[in-house]
OpenMM code with the backbone's topology and positions (N, CA, C; nanometers):
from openmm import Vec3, app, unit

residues = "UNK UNK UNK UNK UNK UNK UNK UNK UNK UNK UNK UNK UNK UNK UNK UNK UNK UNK UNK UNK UNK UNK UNK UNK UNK UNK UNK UNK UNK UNK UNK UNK UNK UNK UNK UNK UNK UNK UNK UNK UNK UNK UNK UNK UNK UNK UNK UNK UNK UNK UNK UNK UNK UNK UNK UNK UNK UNK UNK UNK UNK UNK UNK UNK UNK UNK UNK UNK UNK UNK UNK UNK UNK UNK UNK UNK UNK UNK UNK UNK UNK UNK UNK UNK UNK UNK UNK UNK UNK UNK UNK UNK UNK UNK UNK UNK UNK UNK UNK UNK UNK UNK UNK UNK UNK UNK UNK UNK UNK UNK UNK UNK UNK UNK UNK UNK UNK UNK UNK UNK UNK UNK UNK UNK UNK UNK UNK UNK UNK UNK UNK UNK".split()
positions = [
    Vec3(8.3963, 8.2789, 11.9771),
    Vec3(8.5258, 8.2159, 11.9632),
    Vec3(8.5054, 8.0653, 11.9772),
    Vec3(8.5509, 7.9961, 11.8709),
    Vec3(8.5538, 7.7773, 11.9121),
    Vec3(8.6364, 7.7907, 12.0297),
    Vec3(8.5384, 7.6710, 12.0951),
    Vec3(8.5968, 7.6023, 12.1892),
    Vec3(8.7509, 7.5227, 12.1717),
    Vec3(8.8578, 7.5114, 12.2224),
    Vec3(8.9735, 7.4865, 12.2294),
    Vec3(8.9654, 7.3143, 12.2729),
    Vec3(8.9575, 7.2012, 12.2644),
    Vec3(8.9895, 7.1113, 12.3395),
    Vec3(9.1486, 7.0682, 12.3579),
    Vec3(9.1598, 7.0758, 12.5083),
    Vec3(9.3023, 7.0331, 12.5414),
    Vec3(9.3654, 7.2334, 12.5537),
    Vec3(9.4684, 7.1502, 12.5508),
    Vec3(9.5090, 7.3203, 12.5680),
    Vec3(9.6915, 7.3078, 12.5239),
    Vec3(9.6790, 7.3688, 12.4167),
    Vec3(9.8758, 7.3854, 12.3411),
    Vec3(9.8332, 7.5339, 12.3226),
    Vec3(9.8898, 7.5630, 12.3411),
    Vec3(10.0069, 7.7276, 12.3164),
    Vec3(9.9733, 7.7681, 12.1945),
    Vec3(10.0312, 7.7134, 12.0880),
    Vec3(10.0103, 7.7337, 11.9462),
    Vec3(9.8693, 7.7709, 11.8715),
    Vec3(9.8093, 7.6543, 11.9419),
    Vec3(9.6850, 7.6283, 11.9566),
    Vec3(9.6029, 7.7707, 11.9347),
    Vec3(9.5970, 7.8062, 12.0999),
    Vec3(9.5273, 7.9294, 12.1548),
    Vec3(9.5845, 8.0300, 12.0825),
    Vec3(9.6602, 8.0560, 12.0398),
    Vec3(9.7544, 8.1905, 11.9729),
    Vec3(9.7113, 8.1821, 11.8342),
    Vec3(9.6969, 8.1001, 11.7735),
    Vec3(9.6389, 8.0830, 11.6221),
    Vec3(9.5054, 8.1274, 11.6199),
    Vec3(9.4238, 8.0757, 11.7478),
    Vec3(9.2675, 8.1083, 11.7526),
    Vec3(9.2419, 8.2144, 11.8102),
    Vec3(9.2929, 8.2820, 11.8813),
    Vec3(9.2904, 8.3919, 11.9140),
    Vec3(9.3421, 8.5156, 11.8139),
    Vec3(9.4880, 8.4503, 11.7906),
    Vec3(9.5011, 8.5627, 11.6487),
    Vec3(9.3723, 8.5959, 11.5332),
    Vec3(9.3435, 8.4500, 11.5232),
    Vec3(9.2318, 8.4359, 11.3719),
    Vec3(9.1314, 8.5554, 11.4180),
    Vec3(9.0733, 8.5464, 11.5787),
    Vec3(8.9320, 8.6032, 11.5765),
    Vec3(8.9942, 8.7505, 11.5892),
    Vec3(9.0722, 8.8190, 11.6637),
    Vec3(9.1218, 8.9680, 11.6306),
    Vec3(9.1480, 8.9716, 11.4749),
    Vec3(9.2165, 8.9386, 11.3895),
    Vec3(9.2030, 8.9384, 11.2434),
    Vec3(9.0906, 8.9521, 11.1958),
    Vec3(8.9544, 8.8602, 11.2104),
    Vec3(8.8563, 8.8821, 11.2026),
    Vec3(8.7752, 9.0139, 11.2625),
    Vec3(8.8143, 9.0647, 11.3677),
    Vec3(8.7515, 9.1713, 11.4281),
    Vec3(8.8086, 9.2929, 11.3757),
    Vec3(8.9339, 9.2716, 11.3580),
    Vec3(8.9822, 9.4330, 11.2851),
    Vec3(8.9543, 9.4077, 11.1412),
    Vec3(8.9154, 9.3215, 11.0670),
    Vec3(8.8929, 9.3509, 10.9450),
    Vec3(8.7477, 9.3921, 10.9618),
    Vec3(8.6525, 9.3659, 10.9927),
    Vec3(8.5068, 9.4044, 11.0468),
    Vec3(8.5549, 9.5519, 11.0761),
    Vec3(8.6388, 9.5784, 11.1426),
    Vec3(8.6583, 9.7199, 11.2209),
    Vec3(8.6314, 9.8215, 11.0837),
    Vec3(8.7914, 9.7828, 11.0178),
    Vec3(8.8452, 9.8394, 10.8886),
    Vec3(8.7295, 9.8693, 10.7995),
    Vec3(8.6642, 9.7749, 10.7979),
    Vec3(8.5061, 9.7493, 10.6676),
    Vec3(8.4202, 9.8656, 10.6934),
    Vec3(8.4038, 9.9133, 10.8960),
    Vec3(8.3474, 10.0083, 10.9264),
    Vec3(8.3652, 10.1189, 10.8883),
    Vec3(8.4692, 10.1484, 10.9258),
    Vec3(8.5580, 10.2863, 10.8971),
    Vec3(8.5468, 10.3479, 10.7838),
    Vec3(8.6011, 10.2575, 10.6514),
    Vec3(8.6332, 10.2934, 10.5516),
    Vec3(8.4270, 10.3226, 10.5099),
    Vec3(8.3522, 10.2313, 10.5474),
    Vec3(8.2160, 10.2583, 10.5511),
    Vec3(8.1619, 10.4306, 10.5623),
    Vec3(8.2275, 10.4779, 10.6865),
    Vec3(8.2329, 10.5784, 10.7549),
    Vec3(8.2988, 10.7257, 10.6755),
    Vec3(8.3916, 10.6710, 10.6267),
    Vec3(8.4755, 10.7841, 10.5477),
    Vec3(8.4243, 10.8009, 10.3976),
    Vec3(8.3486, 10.6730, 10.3720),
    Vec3(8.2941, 10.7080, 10.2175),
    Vec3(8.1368, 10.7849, 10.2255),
    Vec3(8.0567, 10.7272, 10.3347),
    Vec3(7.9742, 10.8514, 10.4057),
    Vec3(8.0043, 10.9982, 10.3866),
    Vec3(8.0913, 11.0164, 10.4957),
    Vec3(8.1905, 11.1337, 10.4666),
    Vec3(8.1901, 11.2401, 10.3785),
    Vec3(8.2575, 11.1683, 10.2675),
    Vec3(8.2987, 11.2549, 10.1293),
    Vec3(8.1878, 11.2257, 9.9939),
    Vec3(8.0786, 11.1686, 10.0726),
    Vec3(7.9444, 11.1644, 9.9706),
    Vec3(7.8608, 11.2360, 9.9770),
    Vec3(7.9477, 11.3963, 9.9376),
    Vec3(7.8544, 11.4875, 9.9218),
    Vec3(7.8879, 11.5767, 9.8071),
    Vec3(7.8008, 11.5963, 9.7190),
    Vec3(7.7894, 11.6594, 9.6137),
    Vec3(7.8052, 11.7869, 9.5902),
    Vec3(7.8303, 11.8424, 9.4947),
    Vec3(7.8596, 11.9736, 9.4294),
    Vec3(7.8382, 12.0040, 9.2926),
    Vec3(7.7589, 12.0983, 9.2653),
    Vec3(7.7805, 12.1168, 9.1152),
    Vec3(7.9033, 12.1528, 9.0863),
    Vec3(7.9118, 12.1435, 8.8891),
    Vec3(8.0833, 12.1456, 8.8741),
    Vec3(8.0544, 12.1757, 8.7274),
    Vec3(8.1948, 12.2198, 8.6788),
    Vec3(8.2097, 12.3091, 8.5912),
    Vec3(8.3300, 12.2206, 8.4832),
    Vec3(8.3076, 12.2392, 8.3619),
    Vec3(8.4008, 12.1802, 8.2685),
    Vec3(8.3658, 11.9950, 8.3137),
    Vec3(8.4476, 11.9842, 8.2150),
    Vec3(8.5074, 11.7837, 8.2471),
    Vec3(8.6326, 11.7598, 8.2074),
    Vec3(8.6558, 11.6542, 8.2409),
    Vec3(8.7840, 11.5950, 8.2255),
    Vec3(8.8941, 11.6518, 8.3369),
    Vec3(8.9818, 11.7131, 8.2833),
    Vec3(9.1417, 11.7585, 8.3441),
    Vec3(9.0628, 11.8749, 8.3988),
    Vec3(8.9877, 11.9909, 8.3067),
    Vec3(8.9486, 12.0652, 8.3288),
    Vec3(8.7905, 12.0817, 8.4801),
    Vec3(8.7540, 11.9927, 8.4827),
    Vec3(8.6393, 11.9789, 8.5999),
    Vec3(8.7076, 12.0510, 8.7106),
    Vec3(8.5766, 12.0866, 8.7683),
    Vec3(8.6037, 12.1344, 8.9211),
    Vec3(8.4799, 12.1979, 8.9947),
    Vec3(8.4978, 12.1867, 9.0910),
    Vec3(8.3310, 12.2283, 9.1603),
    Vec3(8.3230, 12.3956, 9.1648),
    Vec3(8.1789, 12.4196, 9.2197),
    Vec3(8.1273, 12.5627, 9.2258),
    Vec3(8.1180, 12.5756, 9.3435),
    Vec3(8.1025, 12.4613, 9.4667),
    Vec3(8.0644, 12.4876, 9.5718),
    Vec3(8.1586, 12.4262, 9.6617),
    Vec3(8.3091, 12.4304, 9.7044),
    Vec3(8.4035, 12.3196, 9.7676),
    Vec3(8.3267, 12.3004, 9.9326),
    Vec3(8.4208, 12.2272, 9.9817),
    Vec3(8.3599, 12.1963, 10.1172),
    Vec3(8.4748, 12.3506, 10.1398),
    Vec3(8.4038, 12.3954, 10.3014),
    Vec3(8.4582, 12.4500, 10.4018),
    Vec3(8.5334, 12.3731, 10.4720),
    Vec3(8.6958, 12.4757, 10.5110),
    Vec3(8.7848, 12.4454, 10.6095),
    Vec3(8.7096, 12.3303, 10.7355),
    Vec3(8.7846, 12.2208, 10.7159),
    Vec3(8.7122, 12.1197, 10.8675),
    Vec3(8.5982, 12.0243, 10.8061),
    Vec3(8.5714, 12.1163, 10.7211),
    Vec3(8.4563, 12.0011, 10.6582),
    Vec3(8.5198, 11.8464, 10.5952),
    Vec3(8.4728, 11.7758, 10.5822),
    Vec3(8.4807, 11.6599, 10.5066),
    Vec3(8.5020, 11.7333, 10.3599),
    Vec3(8.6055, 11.6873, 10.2461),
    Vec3(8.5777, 11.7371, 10.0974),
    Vec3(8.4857, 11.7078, 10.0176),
    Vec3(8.4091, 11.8012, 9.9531),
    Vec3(8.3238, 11.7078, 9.8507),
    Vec3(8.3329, 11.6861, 9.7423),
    Vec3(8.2708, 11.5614, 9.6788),
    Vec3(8.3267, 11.5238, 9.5844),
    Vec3(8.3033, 11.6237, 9.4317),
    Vec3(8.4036, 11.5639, 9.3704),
    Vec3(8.3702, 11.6170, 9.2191),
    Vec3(8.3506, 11.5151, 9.0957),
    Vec3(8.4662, 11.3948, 9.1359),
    Vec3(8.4777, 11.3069, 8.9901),
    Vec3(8.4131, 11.2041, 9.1153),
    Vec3(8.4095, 11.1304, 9.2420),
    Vec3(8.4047, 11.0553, 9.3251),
    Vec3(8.5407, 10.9367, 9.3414),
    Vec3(8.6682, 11.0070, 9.2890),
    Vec3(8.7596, 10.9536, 9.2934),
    Vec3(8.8271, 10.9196, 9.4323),
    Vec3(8.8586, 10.9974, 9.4943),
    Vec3(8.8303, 10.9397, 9.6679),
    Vec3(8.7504, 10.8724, 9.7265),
    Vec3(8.6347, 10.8840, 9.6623),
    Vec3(8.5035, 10.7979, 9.7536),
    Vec3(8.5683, 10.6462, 9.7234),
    Vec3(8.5791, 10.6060, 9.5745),
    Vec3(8.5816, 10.5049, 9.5328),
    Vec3(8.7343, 10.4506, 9.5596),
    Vec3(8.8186, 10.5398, 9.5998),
    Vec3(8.9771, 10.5004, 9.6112),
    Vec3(8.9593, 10.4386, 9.7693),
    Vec3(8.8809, 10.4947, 9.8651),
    Vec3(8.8891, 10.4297, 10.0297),
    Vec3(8.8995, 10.2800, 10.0108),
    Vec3(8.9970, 10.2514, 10.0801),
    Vec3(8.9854, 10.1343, 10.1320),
    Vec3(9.0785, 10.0340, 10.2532),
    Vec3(9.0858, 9.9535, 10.2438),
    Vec3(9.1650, 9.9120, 10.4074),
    Vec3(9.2810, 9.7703, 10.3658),
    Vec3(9.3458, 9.7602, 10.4407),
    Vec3(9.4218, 9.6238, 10.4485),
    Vec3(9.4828, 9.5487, 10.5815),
    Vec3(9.5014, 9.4703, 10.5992),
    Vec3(9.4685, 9.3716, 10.7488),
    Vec3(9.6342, 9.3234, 10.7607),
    Vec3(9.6913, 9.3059, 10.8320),
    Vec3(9.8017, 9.2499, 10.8207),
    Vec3(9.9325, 9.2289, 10.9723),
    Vec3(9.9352, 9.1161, 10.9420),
    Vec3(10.0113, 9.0779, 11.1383),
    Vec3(10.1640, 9.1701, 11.0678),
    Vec3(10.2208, 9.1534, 11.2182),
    Vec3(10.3411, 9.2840, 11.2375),
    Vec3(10.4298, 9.1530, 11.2956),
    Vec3(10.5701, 9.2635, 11.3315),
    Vec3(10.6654, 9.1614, 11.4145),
    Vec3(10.5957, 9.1743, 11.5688),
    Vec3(10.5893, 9.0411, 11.6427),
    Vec3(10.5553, 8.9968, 11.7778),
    Vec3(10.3959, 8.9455, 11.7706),
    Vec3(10.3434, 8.8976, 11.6528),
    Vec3(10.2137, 8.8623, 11.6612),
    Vec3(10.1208, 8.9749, 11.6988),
    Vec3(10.1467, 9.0826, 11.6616),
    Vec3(10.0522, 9.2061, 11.5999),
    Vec3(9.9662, 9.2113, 11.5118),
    Vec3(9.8251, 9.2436, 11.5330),
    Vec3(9.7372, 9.2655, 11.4084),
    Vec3(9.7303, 9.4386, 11.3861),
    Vec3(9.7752, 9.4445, 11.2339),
    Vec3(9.7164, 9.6122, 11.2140),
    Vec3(9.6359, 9.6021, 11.0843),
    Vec3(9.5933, 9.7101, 11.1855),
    Vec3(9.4323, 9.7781, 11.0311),
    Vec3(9.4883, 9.8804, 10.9977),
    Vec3(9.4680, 9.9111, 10.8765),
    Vec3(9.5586, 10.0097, 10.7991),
    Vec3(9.4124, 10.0785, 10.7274),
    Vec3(9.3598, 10.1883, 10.7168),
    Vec3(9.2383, 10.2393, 10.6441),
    Vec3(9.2777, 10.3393, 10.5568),
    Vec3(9.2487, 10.3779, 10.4211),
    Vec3(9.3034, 10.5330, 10.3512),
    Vec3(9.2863, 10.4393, 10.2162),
    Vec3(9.3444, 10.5760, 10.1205),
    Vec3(9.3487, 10.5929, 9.9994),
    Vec3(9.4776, 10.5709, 9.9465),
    Vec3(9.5038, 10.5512, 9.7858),
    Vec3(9.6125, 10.5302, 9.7721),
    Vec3(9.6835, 10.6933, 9.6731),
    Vec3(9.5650, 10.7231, 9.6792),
    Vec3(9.5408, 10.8503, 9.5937),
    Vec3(9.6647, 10.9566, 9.6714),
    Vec3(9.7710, 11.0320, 9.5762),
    Vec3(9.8539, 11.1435, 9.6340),
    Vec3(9.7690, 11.2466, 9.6882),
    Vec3(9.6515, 11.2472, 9.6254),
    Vec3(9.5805, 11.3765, 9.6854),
    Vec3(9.5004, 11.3960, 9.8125),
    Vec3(9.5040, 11.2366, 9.8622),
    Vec3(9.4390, 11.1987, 9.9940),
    Vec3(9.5181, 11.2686, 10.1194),
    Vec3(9.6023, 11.2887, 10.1437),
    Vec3(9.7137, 11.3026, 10.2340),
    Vec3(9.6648, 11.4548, 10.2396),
    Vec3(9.6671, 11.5538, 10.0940),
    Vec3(9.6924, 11.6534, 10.1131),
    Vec3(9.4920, 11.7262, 10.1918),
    Vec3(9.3911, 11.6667, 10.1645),
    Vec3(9.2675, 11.6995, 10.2038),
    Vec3(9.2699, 11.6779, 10.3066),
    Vec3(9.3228, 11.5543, 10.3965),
    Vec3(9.3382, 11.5236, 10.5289),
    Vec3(9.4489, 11.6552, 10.6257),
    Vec3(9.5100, 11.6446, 10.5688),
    Vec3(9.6053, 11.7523, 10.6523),
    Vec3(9.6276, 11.8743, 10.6004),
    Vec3(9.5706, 11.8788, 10.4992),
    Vec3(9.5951, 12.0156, 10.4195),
    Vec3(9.7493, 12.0310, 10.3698),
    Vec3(9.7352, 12.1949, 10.3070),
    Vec3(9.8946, 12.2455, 10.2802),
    Vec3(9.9338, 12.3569, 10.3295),
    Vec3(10.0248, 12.4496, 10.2783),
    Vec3(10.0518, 12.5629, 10.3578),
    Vec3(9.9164, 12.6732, 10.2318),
    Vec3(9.8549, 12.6031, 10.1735),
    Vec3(9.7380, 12.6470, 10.0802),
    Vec3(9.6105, 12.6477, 10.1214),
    Vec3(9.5590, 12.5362, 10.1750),
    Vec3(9.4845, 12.4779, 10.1985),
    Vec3(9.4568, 12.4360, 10.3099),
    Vec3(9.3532, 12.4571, 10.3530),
    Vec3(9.3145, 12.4182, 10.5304),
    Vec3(9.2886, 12.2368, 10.5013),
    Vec3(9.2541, 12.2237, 10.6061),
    Vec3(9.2832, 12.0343, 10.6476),
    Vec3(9.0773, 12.0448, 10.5884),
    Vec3(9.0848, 11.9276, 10.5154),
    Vec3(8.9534, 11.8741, 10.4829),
    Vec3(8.9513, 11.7347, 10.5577),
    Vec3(8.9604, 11.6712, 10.6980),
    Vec3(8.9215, 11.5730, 10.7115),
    Vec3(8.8448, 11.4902, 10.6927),
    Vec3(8.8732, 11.3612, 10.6629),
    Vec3(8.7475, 11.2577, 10.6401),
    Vec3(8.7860, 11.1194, 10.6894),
    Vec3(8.9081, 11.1199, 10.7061),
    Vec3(8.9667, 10.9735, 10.7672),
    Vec3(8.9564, 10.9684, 10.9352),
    Vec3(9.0228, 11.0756, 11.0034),
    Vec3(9.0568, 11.1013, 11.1471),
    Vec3(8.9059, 11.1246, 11.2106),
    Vec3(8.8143, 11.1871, 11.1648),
    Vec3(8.6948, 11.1932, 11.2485),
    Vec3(8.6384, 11.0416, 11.2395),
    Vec3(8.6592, 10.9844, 11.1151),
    Vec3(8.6226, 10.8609, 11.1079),
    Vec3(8.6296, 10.7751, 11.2276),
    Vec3(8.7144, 10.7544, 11.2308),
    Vec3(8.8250, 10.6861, 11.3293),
    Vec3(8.7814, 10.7108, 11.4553),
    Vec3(8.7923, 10.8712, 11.5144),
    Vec3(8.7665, 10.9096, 11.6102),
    Vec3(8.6132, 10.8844, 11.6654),
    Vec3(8.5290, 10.9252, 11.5837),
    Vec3(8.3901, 10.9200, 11.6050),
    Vec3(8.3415, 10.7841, 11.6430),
    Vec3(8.4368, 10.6651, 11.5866),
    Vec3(8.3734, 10.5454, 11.5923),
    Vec3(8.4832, 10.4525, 11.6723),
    Vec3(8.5498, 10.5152, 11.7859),
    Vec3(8.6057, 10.4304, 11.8658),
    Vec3(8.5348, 10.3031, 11.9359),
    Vec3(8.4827, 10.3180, 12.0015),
    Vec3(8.3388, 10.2871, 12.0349),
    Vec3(8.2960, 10.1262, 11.9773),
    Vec3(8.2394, 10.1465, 11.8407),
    Vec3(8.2713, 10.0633, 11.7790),
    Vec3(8.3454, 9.9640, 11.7058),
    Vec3(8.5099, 10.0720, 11.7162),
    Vec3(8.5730, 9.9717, 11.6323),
    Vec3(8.5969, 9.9113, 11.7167),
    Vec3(8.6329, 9.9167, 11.8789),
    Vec3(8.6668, 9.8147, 11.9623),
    Vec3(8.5766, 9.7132, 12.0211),
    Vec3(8.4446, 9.7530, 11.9952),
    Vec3(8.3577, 9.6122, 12.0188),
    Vec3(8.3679, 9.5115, 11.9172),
    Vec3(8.3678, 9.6079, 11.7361),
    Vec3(8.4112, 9.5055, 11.6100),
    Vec3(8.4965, 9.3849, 11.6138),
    Vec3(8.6279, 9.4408, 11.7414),
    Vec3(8.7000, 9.3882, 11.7446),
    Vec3(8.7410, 9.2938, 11.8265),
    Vec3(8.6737, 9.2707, 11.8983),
    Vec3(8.6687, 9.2223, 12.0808),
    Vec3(8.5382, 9.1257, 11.9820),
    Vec3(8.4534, 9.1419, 11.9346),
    Vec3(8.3345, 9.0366, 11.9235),
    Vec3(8.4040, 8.9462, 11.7889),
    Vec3(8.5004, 8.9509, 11.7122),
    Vec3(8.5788, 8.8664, 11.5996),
    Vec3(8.4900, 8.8544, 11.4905),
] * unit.nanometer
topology = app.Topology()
chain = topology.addChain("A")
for resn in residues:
    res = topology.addResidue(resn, chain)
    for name in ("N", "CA", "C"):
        topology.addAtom(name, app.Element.getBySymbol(name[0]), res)
């Protein structure tokens, strides 16, 4: 963190905001790092196009695996202050079908790949974030 000379309010709150901004975007970079790990695992597959689909899916709990790598390549994060001088990290996909692998349906068991993320790397995201 720079040294401050003198000392205003504004000051310290700007530089302090900047380096948490800096640390949760480092965090975010991890994560989403973490979740594309994840779902980088292969399957043979059948047909193309509309028609594609794998021979071998992941198991219930497992991470999903890929088929087109359209999730792998959809992860990603965004950084952004809140009301009261809040920083949030926001990590995921923008993909409709992301939601449903993460939590599943009344079809489909939960394929996580975001929440273990997260979970597994507490650890780290709070040093990411604490070091700016």
């Amino acid at each position: 963190m720079p040294m401050i000379k003198g000392w205003s309010a504004p000051v310290v709150i700007a530089v302090i905001g900047a380096h948490v901004e800096r640390g949760t975007r480092r965090a975010c970079e991890h994560v989403v790092g973490e979740m594309k790990k994840a779902v980088n695992r292969s399957q043979p597959v059948i047909g193309s196009g509309k028609n594609m689909r794998g021979l071998d899916p992941s198991k219930p709990g497992e991470p999903p695996k890929k088929v087109t790598s359209q999730l792998q390549s959809s992860l990603t994060y965004k950084v952004d202050y809140q009301m009261g001088g809040f920083v949030r990290g926001l990590v995921g996909s923008p993909l409709g079908t992301a939601p449903w692998l993460e939590f599943g349906t009344e079809k489909m068991a939960p394929r996580p790949f975001a929440r273990p993320a997260v979970r597994g790397n507490a650890k780290q995201i709070r040093s990411l974030i604490v070091k700016g």
